[in-house]
Structure formats: structure tokens, C-alpha cells
SESE-790017 format. One record per residue (C-alpha): residue in one letter; y, x, z. Coordinates in steps of 0.1 Angstrom, whole numbers, padded with zeros to 4 digits, always signed. Each point is the difference from the previous one (the first is absolute). Layout:
N
AYXZ;...
! end
This chain:
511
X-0358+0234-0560;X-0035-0006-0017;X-0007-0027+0020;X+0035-0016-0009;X-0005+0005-0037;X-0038-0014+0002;X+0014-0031+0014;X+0026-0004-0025;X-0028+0010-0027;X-0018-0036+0014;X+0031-0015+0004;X+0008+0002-0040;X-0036-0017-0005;X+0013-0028+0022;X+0035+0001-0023;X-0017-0003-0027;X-0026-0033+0011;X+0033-0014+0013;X+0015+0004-0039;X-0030-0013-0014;X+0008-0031+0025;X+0038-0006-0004;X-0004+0002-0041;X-0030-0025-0001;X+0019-0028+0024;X+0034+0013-0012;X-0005-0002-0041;X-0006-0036+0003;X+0027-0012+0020;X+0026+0031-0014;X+0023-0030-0010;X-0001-0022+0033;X+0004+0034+0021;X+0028+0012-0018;X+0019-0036-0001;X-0006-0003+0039;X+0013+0040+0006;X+0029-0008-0020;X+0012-0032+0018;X-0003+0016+0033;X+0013+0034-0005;X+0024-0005-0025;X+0031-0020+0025;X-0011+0038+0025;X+0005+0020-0032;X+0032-0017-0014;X+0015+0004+0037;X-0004+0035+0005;X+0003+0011-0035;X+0038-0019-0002;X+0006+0028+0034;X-0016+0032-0010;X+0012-0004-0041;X+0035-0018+0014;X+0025+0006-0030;X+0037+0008+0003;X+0019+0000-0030;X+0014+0036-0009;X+0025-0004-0028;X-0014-0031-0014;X-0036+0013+0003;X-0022-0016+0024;X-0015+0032+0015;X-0030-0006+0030;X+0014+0018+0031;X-0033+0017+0008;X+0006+0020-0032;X+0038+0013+0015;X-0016+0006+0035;X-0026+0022-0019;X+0026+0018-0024;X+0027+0007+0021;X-0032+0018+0026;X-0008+0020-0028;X+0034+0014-0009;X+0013+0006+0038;X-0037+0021+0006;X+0005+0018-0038;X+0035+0013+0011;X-0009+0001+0040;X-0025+0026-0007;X+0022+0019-0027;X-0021-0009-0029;X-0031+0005+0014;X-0017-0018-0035;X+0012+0031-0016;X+0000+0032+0021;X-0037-0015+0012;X-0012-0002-0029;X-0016+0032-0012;X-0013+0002+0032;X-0017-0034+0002;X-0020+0017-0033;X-0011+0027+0017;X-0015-0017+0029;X-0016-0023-0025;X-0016+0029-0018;X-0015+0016+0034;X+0027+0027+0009;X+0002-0011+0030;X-0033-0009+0012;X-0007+0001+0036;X-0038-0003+0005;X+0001-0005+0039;X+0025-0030-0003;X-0014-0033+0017;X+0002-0025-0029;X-0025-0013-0023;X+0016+0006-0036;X+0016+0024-0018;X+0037-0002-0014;X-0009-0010-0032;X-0025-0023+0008;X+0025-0023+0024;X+0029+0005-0026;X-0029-0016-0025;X-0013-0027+0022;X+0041-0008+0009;X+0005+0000-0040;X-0031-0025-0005;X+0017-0023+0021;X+0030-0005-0017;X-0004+0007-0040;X-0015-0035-0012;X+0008-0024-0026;X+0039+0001+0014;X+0002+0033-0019;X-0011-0013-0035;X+0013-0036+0004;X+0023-0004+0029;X+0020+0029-0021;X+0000-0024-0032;X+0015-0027+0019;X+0025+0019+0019;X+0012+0012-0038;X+0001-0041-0014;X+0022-0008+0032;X+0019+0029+0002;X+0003+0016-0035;X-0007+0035-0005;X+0022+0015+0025;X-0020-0011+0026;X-0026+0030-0011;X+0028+0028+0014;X+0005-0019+0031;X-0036-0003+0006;X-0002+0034-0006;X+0029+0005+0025;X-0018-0018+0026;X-0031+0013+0000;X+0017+0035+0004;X+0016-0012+0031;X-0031-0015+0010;X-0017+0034+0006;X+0021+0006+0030;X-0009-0034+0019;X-0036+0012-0011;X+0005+0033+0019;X+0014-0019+0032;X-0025-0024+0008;X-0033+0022-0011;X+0014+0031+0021;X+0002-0024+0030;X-0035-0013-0011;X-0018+0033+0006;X+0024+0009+0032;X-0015-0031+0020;X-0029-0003-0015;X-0026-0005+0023;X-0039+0017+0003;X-0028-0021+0003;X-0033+0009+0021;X-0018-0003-0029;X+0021+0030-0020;X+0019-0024-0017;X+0040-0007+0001;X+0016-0029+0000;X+0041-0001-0011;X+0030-0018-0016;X+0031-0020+0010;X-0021-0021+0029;X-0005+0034+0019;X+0036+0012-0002;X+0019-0031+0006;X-0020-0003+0029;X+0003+0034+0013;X+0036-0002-0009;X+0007-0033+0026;X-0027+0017+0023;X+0012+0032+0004;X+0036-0020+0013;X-0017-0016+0025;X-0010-0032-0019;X-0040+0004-0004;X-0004-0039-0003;X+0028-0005-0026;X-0016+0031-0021;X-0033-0013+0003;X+0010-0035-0014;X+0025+0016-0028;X-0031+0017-0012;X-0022-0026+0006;X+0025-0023-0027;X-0004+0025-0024;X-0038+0004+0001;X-0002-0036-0004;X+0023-0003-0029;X-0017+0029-0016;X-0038-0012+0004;X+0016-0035-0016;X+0018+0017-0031;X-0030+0016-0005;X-0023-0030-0006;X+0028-0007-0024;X+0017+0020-0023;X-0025+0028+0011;X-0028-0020-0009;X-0005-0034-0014;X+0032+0010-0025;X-0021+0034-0010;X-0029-0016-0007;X+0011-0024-0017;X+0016+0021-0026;X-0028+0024-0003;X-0023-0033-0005;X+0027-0009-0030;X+0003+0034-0015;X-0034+0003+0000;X-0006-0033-0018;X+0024+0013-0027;X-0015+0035-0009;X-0037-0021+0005;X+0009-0024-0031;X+0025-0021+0015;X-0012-0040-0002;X-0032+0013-0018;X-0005+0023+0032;X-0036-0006+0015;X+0023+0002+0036;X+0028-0025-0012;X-0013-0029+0024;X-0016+0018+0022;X+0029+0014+0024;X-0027-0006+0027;X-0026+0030-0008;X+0029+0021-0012;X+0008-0005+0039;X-0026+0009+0010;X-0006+0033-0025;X+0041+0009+0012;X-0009-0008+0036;X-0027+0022+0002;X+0010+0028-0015;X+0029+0000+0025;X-0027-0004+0028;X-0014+0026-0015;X+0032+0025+0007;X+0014-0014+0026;X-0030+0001+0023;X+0008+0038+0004;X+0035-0001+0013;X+0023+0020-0008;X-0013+0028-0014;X-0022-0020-0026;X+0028-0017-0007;X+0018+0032-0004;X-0026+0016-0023;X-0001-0030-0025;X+0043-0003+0000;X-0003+0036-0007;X-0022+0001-0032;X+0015-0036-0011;X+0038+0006+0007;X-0001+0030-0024;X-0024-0014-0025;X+0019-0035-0004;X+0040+0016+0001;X-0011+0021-0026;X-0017-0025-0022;X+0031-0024+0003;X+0027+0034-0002;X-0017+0011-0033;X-0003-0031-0014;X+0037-0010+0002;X+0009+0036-0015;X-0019-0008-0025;X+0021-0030-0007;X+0032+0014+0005;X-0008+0027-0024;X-0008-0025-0023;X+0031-0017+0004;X+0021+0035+0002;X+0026-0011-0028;X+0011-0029+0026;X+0000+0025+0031;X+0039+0011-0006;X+0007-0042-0002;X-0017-0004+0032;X+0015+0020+0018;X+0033-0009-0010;X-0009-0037+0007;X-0008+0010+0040;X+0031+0019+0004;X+0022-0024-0021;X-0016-0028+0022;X-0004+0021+0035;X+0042+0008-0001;X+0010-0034-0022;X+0023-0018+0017;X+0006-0025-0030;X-0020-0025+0024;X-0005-0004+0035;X-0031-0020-0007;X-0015+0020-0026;X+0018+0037+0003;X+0003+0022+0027;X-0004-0023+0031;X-0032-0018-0013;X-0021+0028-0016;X+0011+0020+0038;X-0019-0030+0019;X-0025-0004-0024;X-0009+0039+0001;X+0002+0002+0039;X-0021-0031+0005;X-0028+0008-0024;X-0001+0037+0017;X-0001-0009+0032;X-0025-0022-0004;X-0025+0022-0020;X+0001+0028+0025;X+0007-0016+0031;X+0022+0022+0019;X+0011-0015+0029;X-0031-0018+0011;X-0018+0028+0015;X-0034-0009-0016;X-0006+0034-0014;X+0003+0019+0032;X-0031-0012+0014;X-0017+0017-0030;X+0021+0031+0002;X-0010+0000+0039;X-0034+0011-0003;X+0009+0036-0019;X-0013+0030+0020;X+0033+0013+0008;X+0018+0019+0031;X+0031-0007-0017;X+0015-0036-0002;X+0027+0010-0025;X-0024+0018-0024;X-0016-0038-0005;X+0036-0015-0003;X+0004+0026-0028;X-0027-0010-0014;X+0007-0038-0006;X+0029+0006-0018;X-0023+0003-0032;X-0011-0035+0006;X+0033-0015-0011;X+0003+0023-0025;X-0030-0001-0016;X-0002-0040+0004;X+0039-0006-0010;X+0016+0029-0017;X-0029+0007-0022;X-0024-0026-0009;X+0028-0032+0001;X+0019+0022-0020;X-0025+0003-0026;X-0008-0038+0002;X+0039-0003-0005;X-0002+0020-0034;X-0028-0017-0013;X+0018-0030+0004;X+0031+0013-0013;X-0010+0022-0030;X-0027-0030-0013;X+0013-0033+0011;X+0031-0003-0003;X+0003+0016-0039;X-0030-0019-0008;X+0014-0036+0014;X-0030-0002+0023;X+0031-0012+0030;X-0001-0029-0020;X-0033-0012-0002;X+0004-0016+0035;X-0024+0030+0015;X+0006+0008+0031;X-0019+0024+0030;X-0032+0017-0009;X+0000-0021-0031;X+0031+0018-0015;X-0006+0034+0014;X-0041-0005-0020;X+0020-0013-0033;X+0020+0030-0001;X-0033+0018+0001;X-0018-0017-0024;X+0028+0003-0028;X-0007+0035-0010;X-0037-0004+0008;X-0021-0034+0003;X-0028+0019+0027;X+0032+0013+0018;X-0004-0030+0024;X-0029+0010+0012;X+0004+0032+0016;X+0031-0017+0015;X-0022-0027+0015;X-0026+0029+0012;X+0029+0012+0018;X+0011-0037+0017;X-0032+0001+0008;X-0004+0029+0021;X+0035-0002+0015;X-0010-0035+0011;X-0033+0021+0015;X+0016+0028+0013;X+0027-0023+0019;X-0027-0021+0016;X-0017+0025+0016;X+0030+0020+0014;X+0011-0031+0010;X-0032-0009+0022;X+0008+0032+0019;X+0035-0011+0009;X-0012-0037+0012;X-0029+0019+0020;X+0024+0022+0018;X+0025-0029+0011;X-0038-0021+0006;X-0008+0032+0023;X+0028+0000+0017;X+0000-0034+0013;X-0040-0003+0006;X-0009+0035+0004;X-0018+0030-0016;X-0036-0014+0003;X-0025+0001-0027;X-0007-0037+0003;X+0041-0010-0001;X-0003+0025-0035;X-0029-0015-0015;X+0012-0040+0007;X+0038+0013-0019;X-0019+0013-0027;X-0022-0029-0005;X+0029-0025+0003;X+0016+0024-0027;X-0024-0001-0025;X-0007-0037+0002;X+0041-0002-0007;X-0007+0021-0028;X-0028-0024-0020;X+0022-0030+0014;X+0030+0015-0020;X-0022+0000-0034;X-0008-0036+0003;X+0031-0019+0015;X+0036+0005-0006;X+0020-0005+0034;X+0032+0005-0010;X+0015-0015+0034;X-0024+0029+0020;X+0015+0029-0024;X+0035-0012+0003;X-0005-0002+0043;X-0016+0036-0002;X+0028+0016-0022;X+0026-0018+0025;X-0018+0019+0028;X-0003+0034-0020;X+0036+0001-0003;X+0010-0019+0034;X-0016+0034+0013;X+0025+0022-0014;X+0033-0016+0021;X-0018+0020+0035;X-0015+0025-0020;X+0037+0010-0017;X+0015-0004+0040;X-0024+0024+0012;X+0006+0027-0028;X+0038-0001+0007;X-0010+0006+0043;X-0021+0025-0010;X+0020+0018-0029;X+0015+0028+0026;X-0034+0010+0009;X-0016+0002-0034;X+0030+0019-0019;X-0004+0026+0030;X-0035-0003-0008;X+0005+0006-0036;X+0022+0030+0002;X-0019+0018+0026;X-0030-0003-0022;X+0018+0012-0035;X+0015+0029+0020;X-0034+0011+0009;X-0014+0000-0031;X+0029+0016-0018;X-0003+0027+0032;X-0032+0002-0017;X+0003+0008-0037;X+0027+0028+0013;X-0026+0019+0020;X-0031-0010-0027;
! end
């Protein structure tokens, strides 16, 4: 183990010469390189994207059919499972808080760290903007039935991270290695198809390791170079041309965590998580107190608009697809991400970490979208900010900045480290599906991790737009398996699930 961390220790001094490298040769030729990218991944991107996003019109709405497949999963699971989001849910705090605790459990994390690693993968700049544009499309309603979504969403999240921890597998080294590659394999496998299981996993891993030099990458660093920029003086910032070293300082302070695994990777999500949804949660009070006379308006706008059937475009129907869409892509449920994070808790139990995850959605969806959506609501639409042609993170920072001209900058503190935080959960995903196809060596870590963090600079300097589109494709093409393997598998894990909550309410009678 000391050996293995001493060779990844050298192996960040060789990321960081190979930065140094990229960002002299790359900053010159930043234009060429991304004109060239562009022209040969773009027909690749077009092609799958037109599949994975394929649109099917839904009472004259054009809704992708990746966003159904997702929604309808989430409400068979949320009513499978008896409302599992809800009679979990005191119980997923508890295990949070420690009640639980089982100090002889293999695992490498406790529940609250992988329920804050999980959560640093998926709250980003889609909860402060994505939730402004899902509002201009959709109109207010689609707050409630983000909301909605998000709720269901929890029991997906139970599903897939239960299974994560159940066929997980332990590592020589003490370490575990889990998510939907193991138990789609073991799935096929265990039915006498080892070679189909092996290569359905194998798809996933490679589609995962992609996304992640995508949207888990190159699109996060990007945004924290840009935030930064604005809360360092915008076009007078001393950084403002100089994407390059701000590479470089990003790259290696995610080096810098990510050379310790899981559990540094843990420890930092653990301190930040908290630290940056609390900054961004009291902040938007804030604003929403200040707009408190317009509360009782906004909320009669999202229910007006959520049950409106004046419109087909712009009522019910619309704000629906809107909501669903935006949710499902802030929290992922479905994709099966998450549960490699959630597979490394030291637990006995694979339900307890199911229980657990349901806080993800909840925490990324129900809560902080929802306070994105008031912001939005309360401010910008009294104050005719929906007019000014804003739209994204640009909208969400203007209704911000209307009751206080700093209020932009905590917000952009908060982009910041949500762009941070998603980055470095999201280089423990792509080394898992990277470990599963090349192995659990130190050398097969340290050559992901350096390929990583040269994406990382790379993102800061060049925009490949045609490489972010592929990667998202490949994010969500993942979720078709992951969703068929949930349904096989739903028997086992609502047994699973019961046996589990029996026990523990066994428990508190005899306690």
C-alpha cells in the first residue's frame, strides 16, 4: 500500500512536467487544435447524439426519449418498492449521522463520506443554470415537476447503489472496486453467459472513462476557469488570457487529491460538499427573503403553470418535460455513475448504502434546484430580468445581483467549487471503469490519472465542443443497459430492501 501510494506520489511529479508540456505546445496552437478536433469529431458526435437524445414528439413537444426511458424507471422503482423515497428516508439520516456504524465492515469510506463524494459528482453549474433554462423553456411549472422528478429519482438511486455495494468487488490492495460494470456482468455471468457479461461491462467502462474526459472534465474546468475569471476581475483579471496556467494551477490541485484514491478523494468531498451547499443554500435564502412579498406570486405561477392546460406548448405538457428533463439530468439517476462511489462504504449491509443515496437526489434536486427555482422566480420575473435575453448562469447571477451587486460573487465561489468538486468525483468513476478494463495496478492508476489531469489544463485552454457533445452522448447511452439491468435485478433488491428495514425496525423494538 505504501509502495503503491509512493509511486503514485512520483507519478503526480511526472503529471505535472507533462502539464507544463501540453500548455506550452498547446497555448500556441489552441486555435488550430481545436478547429482540427472539431472537424473530426463533430460528424462521430452529431451521429450518436441524434441516437442517444432521439426526440419523439409528446403532445406537440419534442421530448428526447432518453429522458422517458429515465422517468418512467424512476416511477415503476418509486411505487415497486412501496415508496421507498419516503419510508427510507429517516433512516438514510441516521446512517448518515453514524447510527449505524459498523467498524469491522470491509469498505474504505463511511456513509457520509460516499453520499458526499456521490453529491460532488452531480451538483454543478446544471443546478444554478441548467434550472434557469429549464424555467425560460418551460415557464414556472416546470420547478414542481422538477421537484417531482427528483423525488422519484431517489428510488432509481436506491436500486443501482444497493446493487453497487452487493457486487462490489475487494481488491488485494484493501481497496474495492464497484458499479453497474460489476453487476451487469455478474448478472449475464451468473446465467451462464461469462463472455457476454464481461463485454456488457466492458461497454460500460469504456463509455464511462469517455464521458469522463468530457462532461466530467474538460466541461468542469472549463467553467471553474470562467467563474474564476469573473470573481478575479473579469476582462481586467490578471488570469483572463491565460486559460493555460489556470490549467495547470486546476490540474494540479486535482493531482493533488486524486493521487490518494478514494479516500482522499472522500475526505476533500466531505469538507467541500458541506462547505459549498451551504454557501449557495444560504445565499439563495437570503434572496428569497428579500424577495418574500413575491413568494405567494411564485408559487402560484408554478402551480398555475405545472396543472395549466391553456397550452400544450406552454402549460402542463411543456413545463412536465421541461421539469423531468432538467432533473434527470442534474442528478443522473439511471446512469449508475454514483454507485461506484457509494461502493466503497464500509458496510455488511447493501441496502443500508441504497438508503443512503436517496439523499443524493434529494439534496441535489428537491432542495438546492428548488431554491435556484425561487430565486429565479421571486427576482426575475417581477423585476423583468426574463426579458433582458439572459439566460443559464447568466440569469440565475442577475437575479442575484439585483438585491445585492457582490451577490454574484459568492454565487460564482460556488460554480466554482461545484465545477471542483464534480471533477474530482468524477476521476474516481473513469478510474474504476479504466480499472476494470486494464486492471488494478499502480502503474494502470498513475497513467489514468495523468491522462486526467492533462484533460483538465486542456479544458481551460480549448473549447471542444464536438468532444463534450460525444462524451455526454456516451454518459447517457450508458443508462439504456444500466436501466435493463435494474428492472432484472429489481426482485432481488426489493427483497433486499425489506429484509434490511425489518431488521432494523426489529432493532429499535428491542433498543
Amino acid at each position: 500500500m505504501v509502495r503503491s501510494v509512493r509511486q503514485q506520489a512520483a507519478g503526480c511529479c511526472n503529471v505535472l512536467a507533462v502539464l507544463l508540456l501540453l500548455c506550452v505546445t498547446s497555448s500556441a496552437h489552441a486555435q488550430g487544435i481545436d478547429q482540427q478536433v472539431e472537424q473530426w469529431v463533430r460528424p462521430l458526435a452529431n451521429a450518436l447524439s441524434s441516437f442517444v437524445f432521439f426526440k419523439v414528439t409528446l403532445f406537440g413537444n419534442a421530448v428526447p426519449l432518453i429522458v422517458v426511458w429515465l422517468a418512467v424507471a424512476a416511477t415503476f422503482f418509486t411505487f415497486y418498492l412501496g415508496f421507498v423515497n419516503v419510508r427510507g428516508f429517516w433512516l438514510a439520516v441516521r446512517h448518515v449521522r453514524g447510527d449505524f456504524h459498523d467498524p469491522g465492515a470491509q469498505g474504505e469510506i463511511s456513509h457520509f463520506q460516499a453520499v458526499a463524494t456521490a453529491i460532488s459528482g452531480t451538483v454543478g453549474i446544471g443546478n444554478i443554470g441548467g434550472v434557469a433554462i429549464a424555467i425560460v423553456v418551460g415557464g414556472p411549472g416546470a420547478a414542481f415537476w422538477l421537484v417531482l422528478a427528483g423525488f422519484l429519482s431517489m428510488s432509481t438511486k436506491l436500486v443501482e447503489c444497493t446493487l453497487g455495494v452487493k457486487y462490489r468487488r475487494y481488491n488485494a490492495d484493501g481497496s474495492v472496486s464497484g458499479g453497474p460494470m460489476y453487476y451487469l456482468e455478474h448478472y449475464l455471468a451468473d446465467r451462464g453467459a461469462p463472455r457476454w457479461g464481461r463485454l456488457l461491462g466492458g461497454f460500460y467502462a469504456i463509455a464511462l472513462v469517455i464521458g469522463c474526459l468530457g462532461i466530467g472534465n474538460m466541461f468542469q474546468s472549463n467553467q471553474a476557469y470562467v467563474q474564476f475569471v469573473i470573481i478575479s476581475g473579469g476582462a481586467d483579471s490578471f488570469f483572463a488570457d491565460k486559460g493555460w496556467l489556470f490549467g495547470i494551477l486546476i490540474a494540479g490541485a486535482v493531482g493533488l487529491v486524486v493521487i490518494g484514491g478514494i479516500r482522499s478523494i472522500a475526505r476533500v468531498a466531505s469538507s467541500l460538499v458541506p462547505f459549498m451547499a451551504l454557501l449557495y443554500i444560504a445565499s439563495a435564502v437570503v434572496i428569497i427573503a428579500m424577495s418574500a412579498d413575491q413568494l405567494p406570486m411564485a408559487l402560484r405561477l408554478i402551480f398555475d403553470n405545472a396543472f395549466s392546460m391553456q397550452s400544450a406548448t406552454g402549460g402542463a405538457i411543456g413545463a412536465i418535460i421541461v421539469g423531468f428533463q432538467r432533473a434527470l439530468f442534474s442528478n443522473e439517476a439511471g446512469i449508475g455513475s454514483a454507485s461506484i462511489a457509494h461502493s466503497a462504504v464500509k458496510t455488511r449491509e447493501p441496502a443500508s448504502e441504497g438508503l443512503v443515496s436517496l439523499l443524493e437526489p434529494f439534496i441535489d434536486t428537491v432542495v438546492i434546484c428548488t431554491l435556484s427555482s425561487l430565486v429565479i422566480i421571486t427576482t426575475a420575473y417581477p423585476h423583468g430580468l426574463m426579458d433582458q435575453g439572459l439566460e443559464g448562469i447568466a440569469l440565475t447571477s442577475a437575479a442575484f445581483a439585483h438585491h445585492f451587486s457582490w451577490a454574484p460573487y459568492p454565487l460564482a465561489v460556488a460554480a466554482l467549487l461545484f465545477a471542483f468538486s464534480t471533477t474530482i468525483a468524477w476521476s474516481y468513476y473513469g478510474l474504476k471503469g479504466w480499472t476494470y478494463l486494464f486492471g488494478e495496478g499502480a502503474r494502470t492508476k498513475i497513467l489514468f490519472n495523468t491522462v486526467f489531469c492533462c484533460f483538465v489544463a486542456l479544458g481551460c485552454m480549448i473549447q471542444l465542443r464536438a468532444v463534450l457533445d460525444f462524451s455526454d452522448a456516451m454518459v447517457f447511452l450508458i443508462a439504456i443497459p444500466n436501466i435493463i439491468g435494474l428492472y432484472l435485478y429489481a426482485p432481488e433488491v426489493k427483497r433486499e430492501v425489506n429484509r434490511y428495514m425489518d431488521k432494523l425496525q426489529a432493532l429499535d423494538k428491542t433498543a
